[in-house]
C-alpha positions in Angstrom: 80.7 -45.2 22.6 80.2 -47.4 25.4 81.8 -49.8 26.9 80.1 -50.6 30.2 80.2 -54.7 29.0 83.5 -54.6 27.8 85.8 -57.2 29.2 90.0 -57.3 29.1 92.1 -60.0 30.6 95.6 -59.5 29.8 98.7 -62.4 30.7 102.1 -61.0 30.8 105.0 -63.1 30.8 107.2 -62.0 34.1 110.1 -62.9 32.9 109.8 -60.5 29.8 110.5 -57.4 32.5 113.1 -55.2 30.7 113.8 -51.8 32.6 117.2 -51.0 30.6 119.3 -51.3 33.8 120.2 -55.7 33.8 120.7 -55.4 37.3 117.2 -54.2 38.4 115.9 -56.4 36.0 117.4 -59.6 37.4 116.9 -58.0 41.1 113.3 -57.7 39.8 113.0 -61.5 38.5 113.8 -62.7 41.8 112.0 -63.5 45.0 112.0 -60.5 46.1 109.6 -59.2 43.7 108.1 -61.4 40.3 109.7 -64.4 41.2 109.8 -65.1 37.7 110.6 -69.1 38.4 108.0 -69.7 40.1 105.6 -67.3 39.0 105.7 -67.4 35.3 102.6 -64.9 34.5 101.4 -61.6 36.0 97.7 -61.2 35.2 95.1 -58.7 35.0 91.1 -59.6 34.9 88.7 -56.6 34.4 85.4 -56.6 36.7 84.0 -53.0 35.0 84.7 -50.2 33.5 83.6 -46.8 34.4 83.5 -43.8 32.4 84.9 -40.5 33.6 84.3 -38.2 30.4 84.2 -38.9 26.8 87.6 -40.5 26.5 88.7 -41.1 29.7 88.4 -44.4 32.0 88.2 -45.7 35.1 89.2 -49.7 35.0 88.4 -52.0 37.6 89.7 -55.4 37.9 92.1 -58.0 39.8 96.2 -57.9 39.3 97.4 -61.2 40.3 101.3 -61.2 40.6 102.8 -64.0 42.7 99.7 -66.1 43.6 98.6 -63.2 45.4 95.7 -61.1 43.4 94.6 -57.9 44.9 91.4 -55.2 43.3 93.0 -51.9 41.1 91.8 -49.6 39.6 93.9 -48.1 36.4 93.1 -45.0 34.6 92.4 -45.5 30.5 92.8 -43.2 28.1 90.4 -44.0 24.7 91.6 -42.2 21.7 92.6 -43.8 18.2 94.4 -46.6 20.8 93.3 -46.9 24.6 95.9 -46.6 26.6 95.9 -47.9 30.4 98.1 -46.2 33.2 99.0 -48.0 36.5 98.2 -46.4 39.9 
């Protein structure tokens, strides 16, 4: 299976951040971090996708949180669901 044209953007809503602790999460909302008022979407925007070995992933692509967007690359797992791990 390939998936060298495969594209994912993916909009999360900042303020839906739930850690289990409510303090983190609100400390987490503010401007020191999301700035969930201002900011009301994280996004990430693949540019490629690299394959490593038959089900494992290398993904490419801009994380904008905060106006600010910045290149990462996350690690994807494809099995019966494809699962992407932060960095």
């Amino acid at each position: 299976m390939t998936f060298s044209k495969a594209r994912v953007k993916v909009n999360i809503d900042a303020g839906s951040i739930f850690t289990n602790e409510e303090n983190r999460d609100t400390h987490l909302k503010s401007t020191d971090f999301f700035d969930v008022e201002n900011h009301k979407e994280i996004i990430f925007e693949s540019k490629s996708i690299r394959k490593v070995d038959d089900k494992r992933y290398k993904l490419t692509g801009d994380l904008l949180i905060k106006g600010i967007s910045n290149e990462v690359v996350l690690d994807a797992d494809f099995g019966e669901l494809i699962q992407i791990h932060g960095q």
